[in-house]
C-alpha positions as CSV (number, residue, x, y, z in Angstrom):
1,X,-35.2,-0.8,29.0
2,X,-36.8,2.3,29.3
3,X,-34.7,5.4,27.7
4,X,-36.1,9.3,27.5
5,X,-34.4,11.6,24.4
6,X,-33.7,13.6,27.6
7,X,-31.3,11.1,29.1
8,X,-30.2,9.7,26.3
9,X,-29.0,13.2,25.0
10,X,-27.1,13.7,28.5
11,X,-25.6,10.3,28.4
12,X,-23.4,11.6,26.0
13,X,-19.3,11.0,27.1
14,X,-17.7,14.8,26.0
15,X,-14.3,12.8,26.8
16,X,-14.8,10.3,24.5
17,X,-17.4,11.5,21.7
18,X,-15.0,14.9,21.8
19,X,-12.3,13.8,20.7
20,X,-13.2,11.3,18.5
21,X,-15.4,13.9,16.9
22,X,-12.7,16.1,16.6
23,X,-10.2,13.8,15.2
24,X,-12.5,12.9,12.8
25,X,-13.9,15.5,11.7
26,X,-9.9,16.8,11.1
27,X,-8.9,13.4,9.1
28,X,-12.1,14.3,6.3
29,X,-10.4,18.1,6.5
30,X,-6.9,17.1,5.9
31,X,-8.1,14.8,3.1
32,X,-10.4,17.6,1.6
33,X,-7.8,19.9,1.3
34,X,-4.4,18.4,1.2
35,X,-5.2,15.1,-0.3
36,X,-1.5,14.0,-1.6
37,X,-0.4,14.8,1.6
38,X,-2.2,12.4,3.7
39,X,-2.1,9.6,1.2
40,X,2.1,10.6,1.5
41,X,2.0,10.2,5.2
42,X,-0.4,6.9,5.3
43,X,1.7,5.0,2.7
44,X,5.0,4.9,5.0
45,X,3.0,4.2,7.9
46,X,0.8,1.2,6.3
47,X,4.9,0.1,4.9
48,X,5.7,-0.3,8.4
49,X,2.7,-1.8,9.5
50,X,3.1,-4.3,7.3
51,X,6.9,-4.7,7.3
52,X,7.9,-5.3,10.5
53,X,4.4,-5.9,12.6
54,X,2.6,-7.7,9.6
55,X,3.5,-11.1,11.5
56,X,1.6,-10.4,14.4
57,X,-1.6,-10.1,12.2
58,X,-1.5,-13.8,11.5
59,X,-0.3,-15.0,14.9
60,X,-3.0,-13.1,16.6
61,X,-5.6,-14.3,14.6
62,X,-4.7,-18.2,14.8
63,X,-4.6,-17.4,19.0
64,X,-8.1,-15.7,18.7
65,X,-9.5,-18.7,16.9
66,X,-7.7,-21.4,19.3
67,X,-9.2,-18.7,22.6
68,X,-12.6,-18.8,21.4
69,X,-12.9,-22.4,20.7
70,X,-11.4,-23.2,24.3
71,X,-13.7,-20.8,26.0
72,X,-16.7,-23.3,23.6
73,X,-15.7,-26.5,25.2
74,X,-13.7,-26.0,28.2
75,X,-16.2,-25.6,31.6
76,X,-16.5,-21.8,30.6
77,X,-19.1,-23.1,28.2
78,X,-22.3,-23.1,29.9
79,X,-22.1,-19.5,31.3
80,X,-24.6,-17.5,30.3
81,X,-24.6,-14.2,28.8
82,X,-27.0,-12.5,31.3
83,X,-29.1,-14.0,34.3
84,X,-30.8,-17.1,34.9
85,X,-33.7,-17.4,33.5
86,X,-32.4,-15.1,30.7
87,X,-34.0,-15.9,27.2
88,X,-32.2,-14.9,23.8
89,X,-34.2,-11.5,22.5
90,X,-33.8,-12.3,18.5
91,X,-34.6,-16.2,17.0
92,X,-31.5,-18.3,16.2
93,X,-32.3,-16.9,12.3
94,X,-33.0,-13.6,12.9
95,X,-30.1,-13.6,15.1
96,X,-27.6,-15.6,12.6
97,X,-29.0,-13.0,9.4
98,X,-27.8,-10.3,11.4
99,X,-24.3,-11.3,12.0
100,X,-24.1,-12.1,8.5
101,X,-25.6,-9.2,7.2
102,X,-23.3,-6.4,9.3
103,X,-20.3,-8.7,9.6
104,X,-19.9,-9.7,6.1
105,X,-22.4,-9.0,3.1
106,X,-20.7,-6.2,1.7
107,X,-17.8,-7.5,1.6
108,X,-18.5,-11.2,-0.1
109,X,-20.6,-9.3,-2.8
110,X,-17.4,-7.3,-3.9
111,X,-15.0,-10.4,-3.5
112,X,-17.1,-13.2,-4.0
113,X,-16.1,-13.6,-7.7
114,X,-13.1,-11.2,-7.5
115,X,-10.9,-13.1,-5.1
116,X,-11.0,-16.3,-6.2
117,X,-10.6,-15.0,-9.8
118,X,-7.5,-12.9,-8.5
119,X,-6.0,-15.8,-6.5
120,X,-6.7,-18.1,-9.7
121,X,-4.7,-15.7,-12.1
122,X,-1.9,-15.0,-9.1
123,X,-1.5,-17.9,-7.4
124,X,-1.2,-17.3,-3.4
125,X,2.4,-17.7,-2.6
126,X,3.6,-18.2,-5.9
127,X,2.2,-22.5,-4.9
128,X,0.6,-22.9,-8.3
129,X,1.2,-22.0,-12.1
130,X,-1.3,-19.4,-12.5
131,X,-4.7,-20.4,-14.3
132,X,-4.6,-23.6,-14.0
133,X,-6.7,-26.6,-12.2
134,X,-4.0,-26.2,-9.3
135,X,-4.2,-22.8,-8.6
136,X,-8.5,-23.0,-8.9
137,X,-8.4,-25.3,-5.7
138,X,-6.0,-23.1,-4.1
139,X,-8.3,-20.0,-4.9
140,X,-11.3,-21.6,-3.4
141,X,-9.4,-22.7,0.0
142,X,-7.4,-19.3,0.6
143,X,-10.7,-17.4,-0.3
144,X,-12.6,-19.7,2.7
145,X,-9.1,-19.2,4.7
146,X,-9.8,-15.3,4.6
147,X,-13.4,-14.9,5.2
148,X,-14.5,-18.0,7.5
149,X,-13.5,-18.9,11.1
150,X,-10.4,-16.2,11.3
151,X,-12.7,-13.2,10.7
152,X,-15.4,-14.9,12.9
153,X,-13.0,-15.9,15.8
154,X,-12.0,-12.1,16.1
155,X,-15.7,-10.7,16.2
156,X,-16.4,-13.4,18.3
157,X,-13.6,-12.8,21.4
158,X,-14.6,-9.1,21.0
159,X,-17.9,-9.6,21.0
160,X,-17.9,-12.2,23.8
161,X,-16.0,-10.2,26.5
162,X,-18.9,-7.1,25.9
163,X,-21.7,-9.6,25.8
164,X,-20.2,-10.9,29.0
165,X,-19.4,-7.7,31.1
166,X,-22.6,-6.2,30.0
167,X,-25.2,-8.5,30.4
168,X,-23.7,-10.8,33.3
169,X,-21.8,-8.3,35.1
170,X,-23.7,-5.3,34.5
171,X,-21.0,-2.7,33.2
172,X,-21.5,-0.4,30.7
173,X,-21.9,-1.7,26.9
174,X,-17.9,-0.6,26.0
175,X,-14.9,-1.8,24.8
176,X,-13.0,-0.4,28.2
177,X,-15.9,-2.0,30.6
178,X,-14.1,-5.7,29.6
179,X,-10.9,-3.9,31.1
180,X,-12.1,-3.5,34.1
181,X,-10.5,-7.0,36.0
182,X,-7.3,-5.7,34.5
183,X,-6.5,-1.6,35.3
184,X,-10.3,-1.7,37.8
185,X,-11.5,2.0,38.5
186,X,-8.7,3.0,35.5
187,X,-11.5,1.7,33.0
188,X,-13.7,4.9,34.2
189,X,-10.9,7.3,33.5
190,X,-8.3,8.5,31.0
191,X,-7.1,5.1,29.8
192,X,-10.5,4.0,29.4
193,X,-11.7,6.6,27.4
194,X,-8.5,6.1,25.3
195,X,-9.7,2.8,24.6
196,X,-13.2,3.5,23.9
197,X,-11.7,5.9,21.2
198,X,-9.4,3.5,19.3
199,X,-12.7,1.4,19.4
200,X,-14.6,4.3,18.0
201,X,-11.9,4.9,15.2
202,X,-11.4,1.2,14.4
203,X,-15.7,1.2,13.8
204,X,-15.0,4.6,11.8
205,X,-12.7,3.3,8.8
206,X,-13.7,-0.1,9.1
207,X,-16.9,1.0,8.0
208,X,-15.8,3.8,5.7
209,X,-13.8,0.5,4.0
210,X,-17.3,-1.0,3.1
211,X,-18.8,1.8,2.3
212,X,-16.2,2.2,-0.2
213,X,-16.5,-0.9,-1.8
214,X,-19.9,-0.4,-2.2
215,X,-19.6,2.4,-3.5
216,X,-17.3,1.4,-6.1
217,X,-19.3,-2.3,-6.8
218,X,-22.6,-0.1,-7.5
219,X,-21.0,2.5,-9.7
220,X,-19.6,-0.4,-11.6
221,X,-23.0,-2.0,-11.7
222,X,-24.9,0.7,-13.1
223,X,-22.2,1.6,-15.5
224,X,-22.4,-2.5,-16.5
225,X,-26.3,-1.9,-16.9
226,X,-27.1,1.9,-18.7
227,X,-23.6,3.0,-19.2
228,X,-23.2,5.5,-16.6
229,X,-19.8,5.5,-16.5
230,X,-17.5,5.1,-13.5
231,X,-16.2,8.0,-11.6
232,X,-15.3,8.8,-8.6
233,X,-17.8,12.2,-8.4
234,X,-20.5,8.8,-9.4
235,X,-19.3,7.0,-6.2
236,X,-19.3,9.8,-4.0
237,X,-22.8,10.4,-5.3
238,X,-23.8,7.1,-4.4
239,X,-22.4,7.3,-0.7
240,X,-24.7,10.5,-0.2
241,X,-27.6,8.3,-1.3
242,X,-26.9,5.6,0.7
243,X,-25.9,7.4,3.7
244,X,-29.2,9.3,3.9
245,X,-30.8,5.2,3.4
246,X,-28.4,3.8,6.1
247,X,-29.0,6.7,8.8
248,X,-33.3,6.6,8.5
249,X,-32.7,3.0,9.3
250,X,-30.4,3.2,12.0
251,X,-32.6,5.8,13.4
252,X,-35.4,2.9,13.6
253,X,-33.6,1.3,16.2
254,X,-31.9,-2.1,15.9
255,X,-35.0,-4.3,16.4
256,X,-36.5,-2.4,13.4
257,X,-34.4,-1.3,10.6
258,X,-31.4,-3.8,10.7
259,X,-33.1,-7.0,11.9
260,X,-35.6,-6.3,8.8
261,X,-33.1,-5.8,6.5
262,X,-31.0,-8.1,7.4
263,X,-33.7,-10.9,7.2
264,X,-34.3,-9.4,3.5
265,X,-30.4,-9.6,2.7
266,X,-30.5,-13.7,3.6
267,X,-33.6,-14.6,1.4
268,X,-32.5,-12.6,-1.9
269,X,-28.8,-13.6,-1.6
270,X,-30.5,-16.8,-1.4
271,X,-32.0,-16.3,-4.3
272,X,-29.3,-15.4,-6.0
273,X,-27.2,-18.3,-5.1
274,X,-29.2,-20.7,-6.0
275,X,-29.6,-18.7,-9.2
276,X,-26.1,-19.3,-10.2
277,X,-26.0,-22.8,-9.1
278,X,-29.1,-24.0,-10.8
279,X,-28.7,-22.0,-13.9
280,X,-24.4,-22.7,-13.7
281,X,-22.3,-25.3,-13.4
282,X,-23.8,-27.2,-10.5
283,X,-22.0,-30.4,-10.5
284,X,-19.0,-28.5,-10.7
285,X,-19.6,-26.1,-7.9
286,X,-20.4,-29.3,-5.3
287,X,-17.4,-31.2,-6.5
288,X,-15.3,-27.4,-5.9
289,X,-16.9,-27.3,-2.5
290,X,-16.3,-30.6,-1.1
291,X,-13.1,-30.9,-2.2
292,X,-12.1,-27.2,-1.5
293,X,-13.1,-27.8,1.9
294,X,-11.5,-30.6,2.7
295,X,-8.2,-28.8,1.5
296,X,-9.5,-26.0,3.8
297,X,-9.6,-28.4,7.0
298,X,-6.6,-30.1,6.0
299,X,-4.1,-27.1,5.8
300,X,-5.7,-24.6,7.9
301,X,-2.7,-24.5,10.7
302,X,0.3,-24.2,7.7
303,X,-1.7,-21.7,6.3
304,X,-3.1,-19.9,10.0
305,X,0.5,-19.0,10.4
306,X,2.5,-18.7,7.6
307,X,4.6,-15.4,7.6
308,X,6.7,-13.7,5.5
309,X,9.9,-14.8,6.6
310,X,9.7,-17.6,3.5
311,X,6.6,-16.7,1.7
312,X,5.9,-13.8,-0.7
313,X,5.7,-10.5,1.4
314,X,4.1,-8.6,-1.4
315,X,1.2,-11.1,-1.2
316,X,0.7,-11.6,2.1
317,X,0.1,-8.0,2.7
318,X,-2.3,-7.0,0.0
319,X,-4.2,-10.2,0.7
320,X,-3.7,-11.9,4.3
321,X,-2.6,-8.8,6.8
322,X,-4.9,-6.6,4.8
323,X,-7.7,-9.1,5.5
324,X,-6.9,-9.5,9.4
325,X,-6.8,-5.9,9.7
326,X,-9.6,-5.5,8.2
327,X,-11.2,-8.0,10.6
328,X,-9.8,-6.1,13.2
329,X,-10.5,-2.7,12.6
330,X,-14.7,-4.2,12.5
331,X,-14.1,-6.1,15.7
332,X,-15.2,-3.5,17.4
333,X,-18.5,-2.6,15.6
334,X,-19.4,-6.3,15.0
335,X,-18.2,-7.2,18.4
336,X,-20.6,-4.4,20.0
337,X,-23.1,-5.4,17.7
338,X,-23.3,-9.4,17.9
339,X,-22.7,-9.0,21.7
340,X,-26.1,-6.3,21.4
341,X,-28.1,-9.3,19.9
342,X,-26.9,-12.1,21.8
343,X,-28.1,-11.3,25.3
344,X,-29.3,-15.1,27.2
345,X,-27.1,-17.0,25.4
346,X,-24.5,-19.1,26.3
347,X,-21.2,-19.0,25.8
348,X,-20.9,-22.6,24.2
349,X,-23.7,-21.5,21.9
350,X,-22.4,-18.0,21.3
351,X,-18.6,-19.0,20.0
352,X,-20.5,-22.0,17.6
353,X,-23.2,-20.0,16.6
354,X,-20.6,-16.7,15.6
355,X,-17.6,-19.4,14.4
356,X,-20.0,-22.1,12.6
357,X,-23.2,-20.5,10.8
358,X,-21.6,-17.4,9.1
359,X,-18.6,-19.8,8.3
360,X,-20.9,-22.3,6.7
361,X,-22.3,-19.4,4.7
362,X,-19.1,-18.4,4.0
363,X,-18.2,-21.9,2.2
364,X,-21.1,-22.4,0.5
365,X,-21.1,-18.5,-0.9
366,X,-17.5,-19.2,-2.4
367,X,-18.2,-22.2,-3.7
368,X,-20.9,-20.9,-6.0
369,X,-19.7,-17.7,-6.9
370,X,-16.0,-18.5,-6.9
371,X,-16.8,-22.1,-7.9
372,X,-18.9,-20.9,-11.3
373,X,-16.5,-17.8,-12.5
374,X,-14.0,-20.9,-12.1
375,X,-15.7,-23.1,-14.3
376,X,-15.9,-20.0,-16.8
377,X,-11.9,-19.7,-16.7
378,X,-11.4,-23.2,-17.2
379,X,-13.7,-24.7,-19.5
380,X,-16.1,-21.4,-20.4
381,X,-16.4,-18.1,-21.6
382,X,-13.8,-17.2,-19.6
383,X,-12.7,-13.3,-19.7
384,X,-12.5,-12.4,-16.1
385,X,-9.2,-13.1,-15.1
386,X,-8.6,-10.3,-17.2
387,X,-11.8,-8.4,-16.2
388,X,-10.7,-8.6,-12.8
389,X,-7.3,-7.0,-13.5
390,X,-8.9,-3.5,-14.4
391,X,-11.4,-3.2,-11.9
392,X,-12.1,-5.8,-9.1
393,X,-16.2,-4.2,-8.6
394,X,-17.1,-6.0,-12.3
395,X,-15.9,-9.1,-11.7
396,X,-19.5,-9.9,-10.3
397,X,-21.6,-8.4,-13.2
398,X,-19.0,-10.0,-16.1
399,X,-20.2,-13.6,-14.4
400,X,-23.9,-13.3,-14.2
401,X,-23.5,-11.6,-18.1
402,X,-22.5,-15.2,-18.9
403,X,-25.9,-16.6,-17.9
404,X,-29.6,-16.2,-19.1
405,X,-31.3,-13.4,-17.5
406,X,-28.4,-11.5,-17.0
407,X,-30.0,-7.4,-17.1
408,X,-32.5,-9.1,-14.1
409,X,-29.7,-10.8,-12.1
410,X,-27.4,-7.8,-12.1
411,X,-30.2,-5.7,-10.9
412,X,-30.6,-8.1,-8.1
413,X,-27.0,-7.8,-7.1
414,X,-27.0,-4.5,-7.1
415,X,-30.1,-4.2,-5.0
416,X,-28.2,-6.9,-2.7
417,X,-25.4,-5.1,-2.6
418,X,-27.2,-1.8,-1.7
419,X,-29.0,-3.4,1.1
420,X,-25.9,-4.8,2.6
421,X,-24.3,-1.3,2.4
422,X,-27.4,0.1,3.9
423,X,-27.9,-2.7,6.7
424,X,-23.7,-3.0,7.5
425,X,-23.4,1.1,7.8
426,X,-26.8,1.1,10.0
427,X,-25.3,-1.0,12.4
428,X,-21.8,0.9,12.3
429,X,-23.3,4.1,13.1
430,X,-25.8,2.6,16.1
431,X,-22.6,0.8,17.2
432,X,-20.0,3.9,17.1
433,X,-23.0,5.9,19.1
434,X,-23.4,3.4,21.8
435,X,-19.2,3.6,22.0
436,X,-19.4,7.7,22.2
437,X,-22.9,7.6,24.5
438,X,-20.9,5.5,28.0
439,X,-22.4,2.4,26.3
440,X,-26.4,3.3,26.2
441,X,-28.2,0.5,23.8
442,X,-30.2,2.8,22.9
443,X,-28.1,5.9,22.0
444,X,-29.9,9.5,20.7
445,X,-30.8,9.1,17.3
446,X,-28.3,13.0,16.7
447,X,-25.5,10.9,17.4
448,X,-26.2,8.0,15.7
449,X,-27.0,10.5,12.7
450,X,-23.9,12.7,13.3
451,X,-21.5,9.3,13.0
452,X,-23.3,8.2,9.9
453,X,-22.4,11.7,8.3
454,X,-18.8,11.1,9.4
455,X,-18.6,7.4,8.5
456,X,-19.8,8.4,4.6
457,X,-17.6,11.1,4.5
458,X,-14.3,9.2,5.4
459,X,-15.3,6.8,3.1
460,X,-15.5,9.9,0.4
461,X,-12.0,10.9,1.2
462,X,-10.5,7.3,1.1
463,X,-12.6,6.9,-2.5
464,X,-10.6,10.5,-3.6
465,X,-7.3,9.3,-2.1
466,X,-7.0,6.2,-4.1
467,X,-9.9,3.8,-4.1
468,X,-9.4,0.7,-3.0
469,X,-5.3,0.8,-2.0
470,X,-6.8,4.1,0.5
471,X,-9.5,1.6,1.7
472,X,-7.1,-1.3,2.4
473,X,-4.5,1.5,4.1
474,X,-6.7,2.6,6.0
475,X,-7.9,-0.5,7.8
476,X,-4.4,-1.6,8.4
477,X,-3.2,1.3,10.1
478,X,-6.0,1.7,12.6
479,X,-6.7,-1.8,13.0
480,X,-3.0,-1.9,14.2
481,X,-2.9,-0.1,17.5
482,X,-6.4,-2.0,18.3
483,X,-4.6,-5.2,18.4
484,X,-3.2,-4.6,21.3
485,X,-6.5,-3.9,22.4
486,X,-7.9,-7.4,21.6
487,X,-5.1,-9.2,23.1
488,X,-5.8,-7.4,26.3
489,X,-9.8,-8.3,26.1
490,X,-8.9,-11.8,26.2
491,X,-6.7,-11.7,28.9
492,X,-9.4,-9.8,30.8
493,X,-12.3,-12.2,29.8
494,X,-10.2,-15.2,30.9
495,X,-9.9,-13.8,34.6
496,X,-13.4,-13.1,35.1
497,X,-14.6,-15.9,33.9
498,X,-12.2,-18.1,36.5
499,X,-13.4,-15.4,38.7
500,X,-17.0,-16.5,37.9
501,X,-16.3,-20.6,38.3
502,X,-15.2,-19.4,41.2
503,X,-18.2,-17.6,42.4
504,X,-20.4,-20.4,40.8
505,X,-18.2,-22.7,43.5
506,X,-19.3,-20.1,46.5
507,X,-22.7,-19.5,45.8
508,X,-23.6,-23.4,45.2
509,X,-25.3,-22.5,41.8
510,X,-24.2,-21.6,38.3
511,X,-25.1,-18.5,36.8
512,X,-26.8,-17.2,40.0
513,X,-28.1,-13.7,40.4
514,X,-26.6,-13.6,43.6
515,X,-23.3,-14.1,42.0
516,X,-23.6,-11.5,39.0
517,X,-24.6,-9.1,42.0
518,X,-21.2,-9.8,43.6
519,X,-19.3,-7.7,40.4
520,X,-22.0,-5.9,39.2
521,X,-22.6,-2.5,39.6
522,X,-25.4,-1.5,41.8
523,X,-29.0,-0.4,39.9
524,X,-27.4,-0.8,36.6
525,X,-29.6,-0.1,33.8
526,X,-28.4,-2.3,31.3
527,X,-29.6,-5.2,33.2
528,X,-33.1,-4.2,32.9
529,X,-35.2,-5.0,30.5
């Protein structure tokens, strides 16, 4: 794909990058000056988000993950992302690292220890006496139920449809191009742009959210280490630095900065895995996975759609709906993003590879982390249960403190954890400029720059407003409108792809160029190479 400044520059959407700009740039205004004000007005609204919509967060998700497995194993299967004779642009690793890098990382280095600690001294649902053996394999299986194939399913529905309607039928790489068997020529006008800006706002605070809790977990680190102290004027500081880090990268292009460092988040989390289950408790942590999972498999549909209606309300939206919102307000920058590295694929191997790798990562992640501040609770040290209840960002740093080495493995977290940041918001800000530049894949590095800016400076107002409770109301509310959004995508993907069986039936050959050309847009350049 050949791409001038010059072109990219004037591929700009003023309909879509306008507003969004504008509305952006207002919410870090309104949060500057009138701070108690805005958190006033976002804590009703995230009330009746959660009150009386909360229940279509977990139905939604279960139907995601039931879609994308059907669309695996059904006759869909073998479509292929592109042409032909299409072959996948990143390895199977490279390309695994990466979805793991931007559509997790951060995220499992701030709760790795801390959820399963939480859930161990609050049982989920009240189905345990807290801190005790019980309530440990319960902490293990909800922690899997909220990070493994629920997330996955909903990055990988978005990020199929794009894939799809990009690289096999030729449209432009946005949210609103997947529309298009739905409202047709609407996609090009004012409903299409309104959905490329939900998209664009979803990708905003979803990454402002982990920029946040990186923020926080490195503040808490360095404090841990040479007793800095933890402020927020400290974590602000650090979102500067990082936001300067994350937009040289992102600048580099996606085949550069992110695929490097997301290859270099794999082998040193890696490392420190196998730190902690070498140096830890390692017969326990098998015996926590195996049986953990097991429990996993066995009661993931009770669990996929259990409500509030006889369950603990309070609990299920701090933990559950805050997760699936969370999901869903990063569907659209993970979804653009995985569909951006998964070009010549098929769809069998898309939905297994998206569902199966980072889940198995997932389990094996919990396991150790969860699995050894476990053992500590039970039969240890013990501590941070306690730990955990004044600030969630230590509960990493009071584990590895436990074991031998512990100034040299807390560095290595932190560096972890600043790579993720870096790698997670590099990717955010390519994505958001692709969603404000009519789908380029190669937007102008000014806008990609300009949306980093923006991305650390919600975060900043979201840290001022309240931390963490700002971060978690933040996803929710925007992640809610977008839901609507998702459930539309998969209608839409679902008739073109009976569409394209269909075509596959007329043209006498599957995946045929001839039939891509039939619905693709003439002398499109994102089916060039």
């Amino acid at each position: 794909m050949t791409d001038s400044n010059s072109s990219e520059s004037s591929s700009v959407d003023p309909w879509v990058f306008g507003p969004a700009v504008a509305v952006s740039i207002a919410f870090v205004a309104w949060g500057a000056i009138w701070p108690d004000s805005l958190s006033a007005i976002a804590g009703s609204v995230l009330k009746m988000a959660i009150e009386d919509f909360g229940w279509s967060f977990v139905v939604s998700s279960a139907i995601f993950l039931i879609f994308a497995l059907y669309l695996a194993f059904s006759r869909f299967g073998d479509i292929r992302l592109g042409l032909d004779d299409e072959q996948p642009e990143f390895s199977t690793t490279s390309w695994v690292c990466m979805m793991f890098s931007v559509g997790m990382g951060i995220g499992l280095m701030f709760w790795g220890v801390a959820e399963p600690i939480s859930h161990f001294g609050a049982p989920p649902h009240g189905l345990a006496q807290p801190q005790t053996k019980e309530a440990a394999l319960l902490a293990i299986k909800y922690s899997y139920f909220h990070w493994a194939l629920h997330p996955w399913a909903i990055y990988a529905v978005t990020g199929l449809a794009i894939a799809y309607f990009t690289f096999r039928r030729g449209y432009p790489n946005l949210i609103s191009s997947a529309f298009r068997p739905l409202i047709g020529d609407l996609a090009d006008g004012p409903l299409g742009k309104a959905i490329d800006i939900l998209a664009l706002f979803a990708t905003l605070f979803g990454t402002a959210t982990s920029l946040g809790l990186g923020a926080q977990q490195i503040n808490t680190g360095m404090n841990f280490l040479w007793s800095t102290g933890t402020s927020v004027g400290i974590s602000l500081a650090i979102i500067i630095v990082m936001t300067v880090l994350f937009i040289l990268s992102a600048v580099s292009g996606v085949g550069k900065g992110i695929q490097f460092l997301s290859n270099m988040n794999m082998v040193v989390a890696i490392f420190l895995l196998l730190f902690i289950a070498v140096v830890g408790p390692t017969v326990f942590i098998m015996n926590t996975f195996a049986e953990s999972l097991g429990d996993y498999v066995r009661d993931i549909v009770g669990m996929s759609f259990r409500t509030a209606a006889f369950s603990d309300g309070k609990w299920l939206g701090s933990w559950t709906i805050f997760y699936w919102a969370w999901w869903v307000s990063w569907a659209p920058f993970v979804g653009v993003f995985i569909a951006r590295i998964s070009r010549g694929r098929t769809i069998r191997e898309f939905v297994v590879g998206v569902l199966l790798a980072p889940s198995a990562v997932t389990f094996v992640w919990f396991a150790v982390m969860g699995g050894a501040a476990l053992h500590s609770e039970l039969y240890g040290a013990g501590g941070l249960v306690e730990a955990v209840k004044q600030d969630s960002a230590i509960a990493l740093f009071s584990l590895l403190e436990q074991y031998p080495g512990a100034i040299v493995s807390c560095v290595v977290a932190m560096f972890l954890v600043a790579v993720f940041f870096i790698s997670g918001a590099d990717a955010g800000s390519v994505v958001m400029g692709m969603l404000s530049a009519r789908g380029t894949l190669e937007p102008a590095k000014w806008v990609v720059v300009l949306w980093g800016v923006l991305a650390g400076a919600s975060a900043s107002i979201l840290l001022m407003m309240g931390g963490l409770n700002a971060l978690q109301t933040a996803s929710i509310i925007v992640a809610a409108p977008f839901l609507l959004v998702m459930a539309g995508l998969c209608v839409s993907l679902y008739h073109a792809l009976l569409d394209d069986l269909e075509e596959h039936t007329n043209y006498g050959a599957p995946n045929s160029q001839s039939a891509i050309a039939a619905h693709s847009r003439p002398a499109d350049q994102h089916l060039t190479a």
